[in-house]
PDB file of N, H, CA, C and O in Angstrom:
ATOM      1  N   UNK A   1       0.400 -21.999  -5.828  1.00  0.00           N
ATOM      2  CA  UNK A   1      -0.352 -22.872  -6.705  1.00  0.00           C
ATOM      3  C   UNK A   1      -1.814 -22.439  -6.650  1.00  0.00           C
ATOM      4  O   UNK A   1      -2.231 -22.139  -5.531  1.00  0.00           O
ATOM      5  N   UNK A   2      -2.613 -22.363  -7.621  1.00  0.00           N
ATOM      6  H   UNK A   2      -2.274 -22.607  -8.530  1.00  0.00           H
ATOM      7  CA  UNK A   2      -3.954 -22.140  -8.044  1.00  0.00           C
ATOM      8  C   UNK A   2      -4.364 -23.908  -7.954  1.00  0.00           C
ATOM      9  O   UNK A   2      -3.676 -24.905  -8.171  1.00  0.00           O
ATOM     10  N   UNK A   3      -5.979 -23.714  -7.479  1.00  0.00           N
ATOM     11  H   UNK A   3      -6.538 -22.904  -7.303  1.00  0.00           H
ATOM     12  CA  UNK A   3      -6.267 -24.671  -8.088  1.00  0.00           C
ATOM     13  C   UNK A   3      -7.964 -24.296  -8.580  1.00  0.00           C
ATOM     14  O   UNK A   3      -8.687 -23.537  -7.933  1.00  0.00           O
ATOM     15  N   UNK A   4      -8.209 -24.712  -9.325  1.00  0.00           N
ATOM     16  H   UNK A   4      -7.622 -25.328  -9.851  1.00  0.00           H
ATOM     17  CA  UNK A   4     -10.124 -24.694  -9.596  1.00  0.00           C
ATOM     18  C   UNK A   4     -10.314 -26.011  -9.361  1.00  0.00           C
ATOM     19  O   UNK A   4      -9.669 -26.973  -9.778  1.00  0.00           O
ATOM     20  N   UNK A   5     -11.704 -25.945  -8.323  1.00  0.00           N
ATOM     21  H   UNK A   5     -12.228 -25.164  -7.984  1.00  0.00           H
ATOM     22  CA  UNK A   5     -12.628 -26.686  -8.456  1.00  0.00           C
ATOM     23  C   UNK A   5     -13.751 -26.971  -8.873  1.00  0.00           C
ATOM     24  O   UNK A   5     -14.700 -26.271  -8.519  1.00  0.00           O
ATOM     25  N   UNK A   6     -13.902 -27.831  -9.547  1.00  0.00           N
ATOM     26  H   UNK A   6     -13.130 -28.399  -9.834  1.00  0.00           H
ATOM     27  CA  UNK A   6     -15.534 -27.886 -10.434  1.00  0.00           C
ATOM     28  C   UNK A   6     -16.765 -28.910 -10.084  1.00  0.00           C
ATOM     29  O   UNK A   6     -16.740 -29.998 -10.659  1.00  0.00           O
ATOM     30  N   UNK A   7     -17.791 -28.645  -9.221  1.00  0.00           N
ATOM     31  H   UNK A   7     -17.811 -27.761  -8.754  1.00  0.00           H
ATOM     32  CA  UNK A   7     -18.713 -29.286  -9.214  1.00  0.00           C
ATOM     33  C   UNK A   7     -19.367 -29.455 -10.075  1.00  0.00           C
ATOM     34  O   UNK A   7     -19.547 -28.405 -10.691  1.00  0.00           O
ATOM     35  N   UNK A   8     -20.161 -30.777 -10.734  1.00  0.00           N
ATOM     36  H   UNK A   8     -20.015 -31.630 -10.234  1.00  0.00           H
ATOM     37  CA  UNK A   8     -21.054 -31.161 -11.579  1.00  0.00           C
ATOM     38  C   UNK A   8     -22.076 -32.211 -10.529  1.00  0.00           C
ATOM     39  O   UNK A   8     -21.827 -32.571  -9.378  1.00  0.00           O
ATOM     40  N   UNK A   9     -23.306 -32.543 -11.400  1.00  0.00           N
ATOM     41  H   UNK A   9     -23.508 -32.251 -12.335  1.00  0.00           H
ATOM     42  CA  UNK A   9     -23.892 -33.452 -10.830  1.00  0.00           C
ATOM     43  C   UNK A   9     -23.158 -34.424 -10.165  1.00  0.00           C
ATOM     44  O   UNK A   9     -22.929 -34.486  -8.957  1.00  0.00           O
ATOM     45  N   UNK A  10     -22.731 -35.344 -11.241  1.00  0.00           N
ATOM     46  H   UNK A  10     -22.918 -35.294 -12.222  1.00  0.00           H
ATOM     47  CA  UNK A  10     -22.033 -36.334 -11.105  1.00  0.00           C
ATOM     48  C   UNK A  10     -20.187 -36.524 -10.363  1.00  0.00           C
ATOM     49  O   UNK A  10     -19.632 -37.394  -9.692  1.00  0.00           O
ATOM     50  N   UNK A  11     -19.835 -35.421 -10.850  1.00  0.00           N
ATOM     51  H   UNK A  11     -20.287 -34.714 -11.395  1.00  0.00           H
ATOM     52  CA  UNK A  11     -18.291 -35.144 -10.253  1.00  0.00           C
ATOM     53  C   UNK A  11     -17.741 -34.225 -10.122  1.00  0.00           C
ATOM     54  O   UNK A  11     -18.207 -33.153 -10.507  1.00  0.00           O
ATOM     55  N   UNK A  12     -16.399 -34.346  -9.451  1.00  0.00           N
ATOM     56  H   UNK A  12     -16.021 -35.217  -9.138  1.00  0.00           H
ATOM     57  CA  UNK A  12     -16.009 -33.594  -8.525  1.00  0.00           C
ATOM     58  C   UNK A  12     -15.072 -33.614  -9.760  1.00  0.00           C
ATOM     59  O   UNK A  12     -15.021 -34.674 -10.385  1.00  0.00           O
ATOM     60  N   UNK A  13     -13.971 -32.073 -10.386  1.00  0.00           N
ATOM     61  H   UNK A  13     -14.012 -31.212  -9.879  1.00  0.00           H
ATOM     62  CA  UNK A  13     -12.511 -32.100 -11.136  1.00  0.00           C
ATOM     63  C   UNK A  13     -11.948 -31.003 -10.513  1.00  0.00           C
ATOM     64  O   UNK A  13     -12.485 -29.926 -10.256  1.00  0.00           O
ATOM     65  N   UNK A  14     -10.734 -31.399 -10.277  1.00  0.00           N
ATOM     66  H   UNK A  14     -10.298 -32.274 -10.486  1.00  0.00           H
ATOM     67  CA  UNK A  14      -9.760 -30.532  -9.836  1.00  0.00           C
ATOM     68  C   UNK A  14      -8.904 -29.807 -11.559  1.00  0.00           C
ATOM     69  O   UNK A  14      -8.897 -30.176 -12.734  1.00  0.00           O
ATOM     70  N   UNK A  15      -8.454 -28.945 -10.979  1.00  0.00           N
ATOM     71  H   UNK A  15      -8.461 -28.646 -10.025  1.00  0.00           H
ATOM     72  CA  UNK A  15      -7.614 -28.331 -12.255  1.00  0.00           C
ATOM     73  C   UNK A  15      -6.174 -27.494 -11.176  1.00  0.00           C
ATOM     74  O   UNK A  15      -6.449 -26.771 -10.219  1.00  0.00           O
ATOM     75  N   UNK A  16      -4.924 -27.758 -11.544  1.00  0.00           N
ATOM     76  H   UNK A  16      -4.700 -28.346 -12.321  1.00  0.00           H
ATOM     77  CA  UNK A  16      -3.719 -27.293 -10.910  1.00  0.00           C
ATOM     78  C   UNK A  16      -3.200 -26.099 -11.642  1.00  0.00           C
ATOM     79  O   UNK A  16      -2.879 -26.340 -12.806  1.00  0.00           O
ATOM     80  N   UNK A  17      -3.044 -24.879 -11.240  1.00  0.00           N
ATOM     81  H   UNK A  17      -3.305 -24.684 -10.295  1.00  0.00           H
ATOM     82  CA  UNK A  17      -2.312 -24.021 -12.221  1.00  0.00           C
ATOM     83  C   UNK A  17      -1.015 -23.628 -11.550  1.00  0.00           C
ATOM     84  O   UNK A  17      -1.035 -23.727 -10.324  1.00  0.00           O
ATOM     85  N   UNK A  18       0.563 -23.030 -12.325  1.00  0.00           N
ATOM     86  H   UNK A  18       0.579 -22.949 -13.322  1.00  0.00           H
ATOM     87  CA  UNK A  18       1.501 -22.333 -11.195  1.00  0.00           C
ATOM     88  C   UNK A  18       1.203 -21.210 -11.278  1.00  0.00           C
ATOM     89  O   UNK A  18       1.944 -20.505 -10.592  1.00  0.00           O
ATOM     90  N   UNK A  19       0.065 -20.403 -12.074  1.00  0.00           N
ATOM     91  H   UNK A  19      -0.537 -20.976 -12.631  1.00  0.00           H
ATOM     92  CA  UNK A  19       0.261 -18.957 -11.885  1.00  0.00           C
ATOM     93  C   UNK A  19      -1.429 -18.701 -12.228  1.00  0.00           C
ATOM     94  O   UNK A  19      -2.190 -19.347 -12.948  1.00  0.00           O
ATOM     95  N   UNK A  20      -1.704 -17.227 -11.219  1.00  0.00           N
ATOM     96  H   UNK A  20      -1.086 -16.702 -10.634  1.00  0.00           H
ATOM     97  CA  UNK A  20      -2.732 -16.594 -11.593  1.00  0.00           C
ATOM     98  C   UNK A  20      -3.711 -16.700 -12.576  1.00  0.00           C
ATOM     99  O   UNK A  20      -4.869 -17.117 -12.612  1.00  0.00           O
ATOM    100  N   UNK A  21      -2.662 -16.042 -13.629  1.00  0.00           N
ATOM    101  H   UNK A  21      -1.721 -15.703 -13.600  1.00  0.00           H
ATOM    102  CA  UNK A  21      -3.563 -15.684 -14.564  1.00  0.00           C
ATOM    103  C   UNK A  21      -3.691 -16.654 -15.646  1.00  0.00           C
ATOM    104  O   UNK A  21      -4.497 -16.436 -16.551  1.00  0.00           O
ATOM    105  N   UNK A  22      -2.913 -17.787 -15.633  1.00  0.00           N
ATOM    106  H   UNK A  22      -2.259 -17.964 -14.898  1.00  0.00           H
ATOM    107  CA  UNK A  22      -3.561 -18.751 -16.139  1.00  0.00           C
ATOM    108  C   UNK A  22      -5.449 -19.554 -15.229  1.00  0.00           C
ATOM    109  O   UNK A  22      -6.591 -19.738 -15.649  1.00  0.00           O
ATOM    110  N   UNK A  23      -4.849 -19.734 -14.118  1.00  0.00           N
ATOM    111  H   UNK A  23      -3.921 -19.585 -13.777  1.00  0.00           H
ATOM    112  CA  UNK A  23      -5.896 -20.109 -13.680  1.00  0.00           C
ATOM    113  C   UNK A  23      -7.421 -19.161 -13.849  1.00  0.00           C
ATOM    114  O   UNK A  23      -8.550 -19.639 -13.961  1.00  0.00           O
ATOM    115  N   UNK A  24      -7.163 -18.166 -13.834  1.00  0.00           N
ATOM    116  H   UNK A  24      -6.246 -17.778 -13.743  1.00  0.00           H
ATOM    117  CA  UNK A  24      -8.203 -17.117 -14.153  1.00  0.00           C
ATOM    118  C   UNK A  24      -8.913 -17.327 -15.417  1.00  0.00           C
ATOM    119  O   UNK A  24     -10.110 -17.571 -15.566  1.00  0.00           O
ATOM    120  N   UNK A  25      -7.786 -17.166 -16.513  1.00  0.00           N
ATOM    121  H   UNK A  25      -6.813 -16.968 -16.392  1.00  0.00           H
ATOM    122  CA  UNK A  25      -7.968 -17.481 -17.820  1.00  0.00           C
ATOM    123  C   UNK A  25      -9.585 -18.946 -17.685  1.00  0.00           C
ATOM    124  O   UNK A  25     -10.799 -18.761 -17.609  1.00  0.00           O
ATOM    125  N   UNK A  26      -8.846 -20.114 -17.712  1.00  0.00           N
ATOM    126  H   UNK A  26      -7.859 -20.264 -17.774  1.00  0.00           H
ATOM    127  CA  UNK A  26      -9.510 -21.133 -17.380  1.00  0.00           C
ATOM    128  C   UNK A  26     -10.826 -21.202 -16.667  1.00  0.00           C
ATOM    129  O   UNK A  26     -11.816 -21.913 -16.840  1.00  0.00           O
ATOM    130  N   UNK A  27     -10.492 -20.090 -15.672  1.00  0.00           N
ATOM    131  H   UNK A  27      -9.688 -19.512 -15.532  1.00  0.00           H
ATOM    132  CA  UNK A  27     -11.861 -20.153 -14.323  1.00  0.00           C
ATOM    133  C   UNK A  27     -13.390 -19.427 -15.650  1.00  0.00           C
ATOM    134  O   UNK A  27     -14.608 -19.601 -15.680  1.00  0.00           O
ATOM    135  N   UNK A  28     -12.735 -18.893 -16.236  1.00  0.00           N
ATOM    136  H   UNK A  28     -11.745 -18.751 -16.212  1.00  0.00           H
ATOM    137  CA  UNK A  28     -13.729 -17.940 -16.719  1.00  0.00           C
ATOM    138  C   UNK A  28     -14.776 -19.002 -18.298  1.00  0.00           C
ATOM    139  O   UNK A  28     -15.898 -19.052 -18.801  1.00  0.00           O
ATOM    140  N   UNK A  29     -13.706 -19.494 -18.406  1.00  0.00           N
ATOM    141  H   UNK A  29     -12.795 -19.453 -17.997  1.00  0.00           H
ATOM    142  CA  UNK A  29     -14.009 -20.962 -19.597  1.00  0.00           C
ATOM    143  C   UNK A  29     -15.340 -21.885 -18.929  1.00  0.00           C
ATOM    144  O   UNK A  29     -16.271 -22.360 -19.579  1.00  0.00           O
ATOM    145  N   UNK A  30     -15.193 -21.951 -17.904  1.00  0.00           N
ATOM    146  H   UNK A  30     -14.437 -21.565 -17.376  1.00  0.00           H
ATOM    147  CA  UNK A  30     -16.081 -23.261 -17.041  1.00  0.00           C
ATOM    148  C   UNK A  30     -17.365 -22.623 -16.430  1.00  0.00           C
ATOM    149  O   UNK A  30     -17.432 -21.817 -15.502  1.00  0.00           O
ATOM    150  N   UNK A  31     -18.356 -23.165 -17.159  1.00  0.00           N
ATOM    151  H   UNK A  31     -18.302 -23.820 -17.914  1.00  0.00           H
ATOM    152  CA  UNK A  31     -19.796 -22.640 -16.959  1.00  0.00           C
ATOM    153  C   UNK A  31     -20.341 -23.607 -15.769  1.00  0.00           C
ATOM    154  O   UNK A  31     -21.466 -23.463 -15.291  1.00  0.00           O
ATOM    155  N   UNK A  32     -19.455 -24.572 -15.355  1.00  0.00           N
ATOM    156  H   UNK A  32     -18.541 -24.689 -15.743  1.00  0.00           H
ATOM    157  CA  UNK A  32     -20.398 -25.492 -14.102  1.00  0.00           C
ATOM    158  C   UNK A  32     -20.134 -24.499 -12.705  1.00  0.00           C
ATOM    159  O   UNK A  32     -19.483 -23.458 -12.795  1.00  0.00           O
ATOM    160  N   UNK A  33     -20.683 -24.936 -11.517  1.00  0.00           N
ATOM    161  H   UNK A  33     -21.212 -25.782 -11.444  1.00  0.00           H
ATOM    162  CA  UNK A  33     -20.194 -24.596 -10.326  1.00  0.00           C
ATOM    163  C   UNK A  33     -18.792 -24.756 -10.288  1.00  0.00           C
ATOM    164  O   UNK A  33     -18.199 -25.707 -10.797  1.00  0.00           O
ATOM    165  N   UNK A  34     -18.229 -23.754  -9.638  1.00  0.00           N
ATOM    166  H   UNK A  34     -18.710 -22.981  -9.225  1.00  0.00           H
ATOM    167  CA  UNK A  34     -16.643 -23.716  -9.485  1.00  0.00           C
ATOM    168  C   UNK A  34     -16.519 -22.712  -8.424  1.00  0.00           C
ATOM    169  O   UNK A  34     -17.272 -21.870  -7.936  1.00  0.00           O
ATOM    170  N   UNK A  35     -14.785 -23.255  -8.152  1.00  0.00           N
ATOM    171  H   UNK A  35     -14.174 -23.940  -8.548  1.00  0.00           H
ATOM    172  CA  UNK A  35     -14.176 -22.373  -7.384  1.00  0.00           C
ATOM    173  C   UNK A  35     -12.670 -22.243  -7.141  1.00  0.00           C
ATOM    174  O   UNK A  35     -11.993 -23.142  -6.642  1.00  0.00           O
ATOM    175  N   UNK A  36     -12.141 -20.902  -7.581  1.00  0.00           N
ATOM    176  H   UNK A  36     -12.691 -20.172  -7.986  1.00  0.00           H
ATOM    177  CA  UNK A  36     -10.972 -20.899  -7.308  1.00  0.00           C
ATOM    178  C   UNK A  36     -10.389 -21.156  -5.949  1.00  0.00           C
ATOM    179  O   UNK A  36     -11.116 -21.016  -4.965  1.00  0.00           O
ATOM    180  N   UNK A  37      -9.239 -21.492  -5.825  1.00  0.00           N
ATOM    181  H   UNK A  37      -8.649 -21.606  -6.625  1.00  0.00           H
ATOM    182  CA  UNK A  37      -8.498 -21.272  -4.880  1.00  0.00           C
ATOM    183  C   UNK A  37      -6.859 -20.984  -4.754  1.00  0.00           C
ATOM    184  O   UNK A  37      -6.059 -21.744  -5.299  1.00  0.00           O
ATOM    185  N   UNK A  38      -6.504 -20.025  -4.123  1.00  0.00           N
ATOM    186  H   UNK A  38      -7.153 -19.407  -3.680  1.00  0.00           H
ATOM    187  CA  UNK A  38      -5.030 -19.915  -3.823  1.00  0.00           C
ATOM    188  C   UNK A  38      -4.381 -20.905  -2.830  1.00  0.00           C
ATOM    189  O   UNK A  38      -4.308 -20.536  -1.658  1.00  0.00           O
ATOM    190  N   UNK A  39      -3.835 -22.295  -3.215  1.00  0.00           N
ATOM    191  H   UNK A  39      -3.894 -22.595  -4.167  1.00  0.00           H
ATOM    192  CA  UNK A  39      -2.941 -22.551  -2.136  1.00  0.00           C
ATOM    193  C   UNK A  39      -1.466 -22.230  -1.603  1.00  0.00           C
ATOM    194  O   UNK A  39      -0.485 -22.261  -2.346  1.00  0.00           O
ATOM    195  N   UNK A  40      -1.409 -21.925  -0.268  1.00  0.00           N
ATOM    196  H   UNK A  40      -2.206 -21.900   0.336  1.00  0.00           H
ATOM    197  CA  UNK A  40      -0.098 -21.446   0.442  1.00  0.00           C
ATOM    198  C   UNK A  40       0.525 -22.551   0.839  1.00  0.00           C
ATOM    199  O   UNK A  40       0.015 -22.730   1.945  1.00  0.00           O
ATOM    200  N   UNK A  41       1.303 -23.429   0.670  1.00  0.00           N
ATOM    201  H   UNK A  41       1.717 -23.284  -0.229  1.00  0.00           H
ATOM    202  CA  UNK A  41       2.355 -23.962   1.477  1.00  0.00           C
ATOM    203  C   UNK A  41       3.103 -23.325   2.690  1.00  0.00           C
ATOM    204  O   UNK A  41       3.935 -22.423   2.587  1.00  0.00           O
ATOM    205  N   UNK A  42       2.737 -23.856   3.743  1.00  0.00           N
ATOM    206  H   UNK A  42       2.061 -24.589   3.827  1.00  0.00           H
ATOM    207  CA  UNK A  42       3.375 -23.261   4.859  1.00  0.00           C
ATOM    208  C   UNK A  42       5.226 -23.513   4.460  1.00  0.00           C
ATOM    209  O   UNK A  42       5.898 -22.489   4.331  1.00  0.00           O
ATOM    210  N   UNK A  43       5.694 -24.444   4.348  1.00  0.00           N
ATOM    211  H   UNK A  43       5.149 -25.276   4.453  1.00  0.00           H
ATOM    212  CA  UNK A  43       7.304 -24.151   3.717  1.00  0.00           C
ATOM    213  C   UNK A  43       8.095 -23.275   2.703  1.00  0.00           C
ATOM    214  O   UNK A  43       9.244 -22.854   2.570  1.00  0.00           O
ATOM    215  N   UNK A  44       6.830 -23.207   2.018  1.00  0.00           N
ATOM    216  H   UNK A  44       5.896 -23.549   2.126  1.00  0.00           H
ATOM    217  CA  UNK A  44       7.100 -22.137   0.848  1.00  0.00           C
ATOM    218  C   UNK A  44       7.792 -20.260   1.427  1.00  0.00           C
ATOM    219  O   UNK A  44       8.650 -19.411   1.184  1.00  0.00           O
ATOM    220  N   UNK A  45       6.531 -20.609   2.369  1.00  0.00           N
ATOM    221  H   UNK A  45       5.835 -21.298   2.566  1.00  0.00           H
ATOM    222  CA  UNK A  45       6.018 -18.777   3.246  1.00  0.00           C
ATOM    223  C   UNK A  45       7.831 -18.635   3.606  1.00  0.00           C
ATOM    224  O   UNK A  45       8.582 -17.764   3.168  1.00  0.00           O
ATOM    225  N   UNK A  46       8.142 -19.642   4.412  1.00  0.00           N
ATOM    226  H   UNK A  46       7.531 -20.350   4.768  1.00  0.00           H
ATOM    227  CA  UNK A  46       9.471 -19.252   5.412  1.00  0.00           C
ATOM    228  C   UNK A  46      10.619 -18.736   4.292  1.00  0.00           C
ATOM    229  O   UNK A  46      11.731 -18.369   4.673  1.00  0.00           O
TER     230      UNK A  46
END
């Protein structure tokens, strides 16, 4: 799972993606502070 995070003054938005390059797509759209992230599920890994 991808997720972006977006700081603004006022708030905090999360955004969920299941794949890459959607989230990429998106990351590149958002001119506020942001930040991707890759999350791992440790249950997933096994």
């Amino acid at each position: 799972m991808w997720v972006i995070t977006v700081y603004s003054k006022k708030n905090i938005r999360m955004f969920e993606f299941d794949n890459e390059k959607e989230a990429k797509e998106k990351y590149k759209s958002i001119k506020e502070c942001k930040i991707l992230s890759n999350v791992i599920y440790y249950n997933d890994v096994m």
